[in-house]
PAZAPA-4460 file (N, C-alpha, C; in steps of 0.05 Angstrom, whole numbers, plus 32768, in hexadecimal, padded with zeros to 4 digits):
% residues 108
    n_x    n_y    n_z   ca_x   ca_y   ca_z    c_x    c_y    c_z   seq   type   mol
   893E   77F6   8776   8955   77EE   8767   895E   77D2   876F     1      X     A
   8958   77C8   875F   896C   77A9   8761   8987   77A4   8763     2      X     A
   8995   779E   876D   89B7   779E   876A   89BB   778E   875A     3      X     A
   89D1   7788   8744   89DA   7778   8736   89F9   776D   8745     4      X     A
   8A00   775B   8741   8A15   774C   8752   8A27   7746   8745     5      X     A
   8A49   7743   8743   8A5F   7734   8737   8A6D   7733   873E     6      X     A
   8A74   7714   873D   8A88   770B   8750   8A9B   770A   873A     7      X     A
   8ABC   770E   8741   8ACF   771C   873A   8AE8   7711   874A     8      X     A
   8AFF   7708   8741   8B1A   770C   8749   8B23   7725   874F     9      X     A
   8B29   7726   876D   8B2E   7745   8778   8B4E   774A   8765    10      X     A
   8B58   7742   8756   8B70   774D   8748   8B61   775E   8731    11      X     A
   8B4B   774C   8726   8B3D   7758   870B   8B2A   7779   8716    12      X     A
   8B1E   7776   8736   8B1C   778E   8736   8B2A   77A9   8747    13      X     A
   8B43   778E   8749   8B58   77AB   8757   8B60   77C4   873D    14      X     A
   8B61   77B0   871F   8B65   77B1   870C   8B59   77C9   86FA    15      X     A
   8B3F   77CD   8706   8B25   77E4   86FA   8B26   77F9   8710    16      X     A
   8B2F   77F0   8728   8B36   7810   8736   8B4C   7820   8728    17      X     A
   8B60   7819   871D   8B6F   7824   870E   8B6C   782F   86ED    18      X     A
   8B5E   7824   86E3   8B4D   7827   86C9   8B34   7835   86CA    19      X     A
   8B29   783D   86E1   8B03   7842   86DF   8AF4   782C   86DA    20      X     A
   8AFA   7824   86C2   8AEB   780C   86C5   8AE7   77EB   86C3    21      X     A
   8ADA   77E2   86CA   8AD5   77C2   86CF   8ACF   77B8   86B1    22      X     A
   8AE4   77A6   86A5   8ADC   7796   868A   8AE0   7777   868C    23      X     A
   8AD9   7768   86A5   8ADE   7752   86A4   8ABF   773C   869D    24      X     A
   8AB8   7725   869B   8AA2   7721   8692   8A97   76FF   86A1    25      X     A
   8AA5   76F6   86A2   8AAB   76DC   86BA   8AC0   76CC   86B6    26      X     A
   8AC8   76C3   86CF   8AE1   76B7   86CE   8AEB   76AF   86B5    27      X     A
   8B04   76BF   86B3   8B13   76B1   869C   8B13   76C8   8683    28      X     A
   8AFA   76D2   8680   8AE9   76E3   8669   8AE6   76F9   866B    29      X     A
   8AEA   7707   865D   8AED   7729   8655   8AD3   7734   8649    30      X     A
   8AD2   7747   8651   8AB4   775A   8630   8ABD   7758   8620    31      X     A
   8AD4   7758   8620   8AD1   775A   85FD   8AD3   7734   85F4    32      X     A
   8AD9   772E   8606   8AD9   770D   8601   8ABF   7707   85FC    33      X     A
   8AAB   770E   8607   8A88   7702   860C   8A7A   7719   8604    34      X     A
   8A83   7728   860B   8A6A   7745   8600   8A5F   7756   860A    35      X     A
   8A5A   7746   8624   8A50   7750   863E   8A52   7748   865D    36      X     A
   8A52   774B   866A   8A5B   774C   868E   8A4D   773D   869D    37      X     A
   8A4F   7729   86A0   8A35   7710   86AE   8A2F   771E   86D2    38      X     A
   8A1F   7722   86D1   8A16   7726   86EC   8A01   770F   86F7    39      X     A
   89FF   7712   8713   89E8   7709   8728   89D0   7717   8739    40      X     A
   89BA   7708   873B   89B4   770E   874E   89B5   7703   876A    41      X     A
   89AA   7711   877F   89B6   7706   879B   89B5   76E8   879C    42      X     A
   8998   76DF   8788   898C   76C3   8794   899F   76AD   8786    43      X     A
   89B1   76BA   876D   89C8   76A9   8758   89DF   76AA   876A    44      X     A
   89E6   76B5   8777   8A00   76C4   8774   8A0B   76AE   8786    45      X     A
   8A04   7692   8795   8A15   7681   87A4   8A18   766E   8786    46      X     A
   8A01   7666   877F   8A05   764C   8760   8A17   7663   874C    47      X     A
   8A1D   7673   8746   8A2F   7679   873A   8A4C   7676   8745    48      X     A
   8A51   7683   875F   8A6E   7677   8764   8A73   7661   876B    49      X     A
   8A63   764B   8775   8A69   762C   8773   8A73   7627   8755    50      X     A
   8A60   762A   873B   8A62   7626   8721   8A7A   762F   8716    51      X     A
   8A89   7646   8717   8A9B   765F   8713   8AB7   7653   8727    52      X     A
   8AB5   7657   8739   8ACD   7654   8750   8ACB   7639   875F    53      X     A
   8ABE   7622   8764   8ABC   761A   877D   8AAA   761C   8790    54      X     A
   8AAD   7607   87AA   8AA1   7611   87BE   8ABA   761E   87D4    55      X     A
   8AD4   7619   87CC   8AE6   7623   87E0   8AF8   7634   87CD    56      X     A
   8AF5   7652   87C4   8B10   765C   87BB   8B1E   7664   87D3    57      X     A
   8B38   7674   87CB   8B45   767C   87DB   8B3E   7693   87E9    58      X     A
   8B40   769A   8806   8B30   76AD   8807   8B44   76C8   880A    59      X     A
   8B39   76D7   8806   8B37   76F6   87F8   8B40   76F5   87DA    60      X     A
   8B3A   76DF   87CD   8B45   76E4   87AE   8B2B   76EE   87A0    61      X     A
   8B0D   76EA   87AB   8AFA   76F2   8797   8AF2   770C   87A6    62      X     A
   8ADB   7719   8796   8ACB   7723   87A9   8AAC   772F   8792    63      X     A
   8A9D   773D   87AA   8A7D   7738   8799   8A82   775C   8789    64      X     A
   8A81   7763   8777   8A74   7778   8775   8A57   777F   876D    65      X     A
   8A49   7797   8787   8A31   77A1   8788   8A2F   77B9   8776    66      X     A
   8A1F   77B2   875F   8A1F   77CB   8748   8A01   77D2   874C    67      X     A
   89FC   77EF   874E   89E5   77FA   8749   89DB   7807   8722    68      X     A
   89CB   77EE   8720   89C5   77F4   8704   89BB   7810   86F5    69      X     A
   89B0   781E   8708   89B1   783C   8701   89C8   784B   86FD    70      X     A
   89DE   7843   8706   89F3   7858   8708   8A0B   7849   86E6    71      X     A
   89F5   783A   86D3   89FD   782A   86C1   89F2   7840   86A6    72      X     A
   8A07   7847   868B   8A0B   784D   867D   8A08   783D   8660    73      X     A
   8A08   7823   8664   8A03   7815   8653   89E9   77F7   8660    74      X     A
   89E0   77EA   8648   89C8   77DF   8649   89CB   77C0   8657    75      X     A
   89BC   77B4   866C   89B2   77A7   8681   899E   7798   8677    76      X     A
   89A0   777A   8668   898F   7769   865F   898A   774D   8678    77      X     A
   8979   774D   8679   8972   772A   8690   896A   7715   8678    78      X     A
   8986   770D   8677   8989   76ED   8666   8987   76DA   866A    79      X     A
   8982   76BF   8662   897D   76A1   8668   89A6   7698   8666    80      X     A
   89AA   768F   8681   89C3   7688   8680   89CD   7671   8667    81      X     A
   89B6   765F   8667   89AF   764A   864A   8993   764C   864E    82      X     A
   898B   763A   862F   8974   763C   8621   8960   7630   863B    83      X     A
   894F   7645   863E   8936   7638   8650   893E   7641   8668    84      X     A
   8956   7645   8674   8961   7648   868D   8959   765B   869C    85      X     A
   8969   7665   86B0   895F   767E   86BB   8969   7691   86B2    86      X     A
   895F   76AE   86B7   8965   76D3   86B2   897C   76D1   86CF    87      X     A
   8991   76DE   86B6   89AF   76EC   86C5   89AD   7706   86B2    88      X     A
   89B9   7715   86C6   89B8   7730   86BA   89D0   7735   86B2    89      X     A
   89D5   7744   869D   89ED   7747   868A   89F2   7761   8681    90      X     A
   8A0A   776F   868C   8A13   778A   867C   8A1B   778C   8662    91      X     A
   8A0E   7799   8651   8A21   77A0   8638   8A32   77B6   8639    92      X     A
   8A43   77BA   863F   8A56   77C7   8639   8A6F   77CB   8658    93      X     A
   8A7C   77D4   865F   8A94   77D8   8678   8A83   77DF   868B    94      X     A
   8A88   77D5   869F   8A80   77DD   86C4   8A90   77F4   86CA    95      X     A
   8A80   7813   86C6   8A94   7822   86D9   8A9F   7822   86F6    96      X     A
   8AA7   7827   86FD   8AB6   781D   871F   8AA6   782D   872B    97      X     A
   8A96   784A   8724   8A8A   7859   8738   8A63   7849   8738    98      X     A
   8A5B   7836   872D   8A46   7828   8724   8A50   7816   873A    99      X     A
   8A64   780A   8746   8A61   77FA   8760   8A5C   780A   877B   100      X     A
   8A45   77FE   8784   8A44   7810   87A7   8A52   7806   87C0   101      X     A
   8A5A   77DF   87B4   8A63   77D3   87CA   8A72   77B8   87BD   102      X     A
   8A8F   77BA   87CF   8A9A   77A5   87C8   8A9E   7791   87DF   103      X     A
   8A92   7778   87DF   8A92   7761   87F1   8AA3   7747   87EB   104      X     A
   8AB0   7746   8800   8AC1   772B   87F9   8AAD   7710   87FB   105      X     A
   8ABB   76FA   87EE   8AAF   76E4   87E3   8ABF   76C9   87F4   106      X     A
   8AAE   76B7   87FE   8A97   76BA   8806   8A8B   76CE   881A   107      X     A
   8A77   76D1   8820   8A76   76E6   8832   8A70   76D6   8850   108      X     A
***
């Protein structure tokens, strides 16, 4: 199993412990805003929060969530972030909260 990664404003997923589930999509952006849930993998996951946040956010404001893609209900495409670019993996549809195995603060 590969882990899929997303980094997250710990308010947006204090937010889905209370709901079940996770509908945020990247900073700023909703599912239903984009469509689908931008994730990482391990080897993305620093060039995304430089790109996204910075190299200094505040600390304990983000943090990583570790989703195991098996414990996913809806469909898991590896997309070109832009044309020619590289494969980021992308949820279609809400992150259930029981689909995370581990939540890590950012940076680590």
């Amino acid at each position: 199993m590969t882990e899929l990664l997303h980094l997250t404003e710990r308010t947006r997923w204090d937010e889905a412990g209370v709901t079940g589930a996770y509908t945020g999509s990247t900073r700023g952006k909703s599912l239903a805003d984009v469509g689908f849930i931008h994730c990482s993998y391990a080897s993305q996951l620093r060039g995304v929060a430089e790109a996204l946040y910075g190299e200094r956010p505040a600390p304990g404001t983000l943090v990583v969530l570790v989703i195991d893609p098996d414990r996913l209900d809806v469909p898991v495409r590896d997309e070109e972030g832009e044309p020619g670019g590289e494969l980021f993996p992308h949820i279609y549809g809400p992150l259930p909260v029981a689909a995370v195995t581990e939540v890590r603060e950012w940076p680590a």
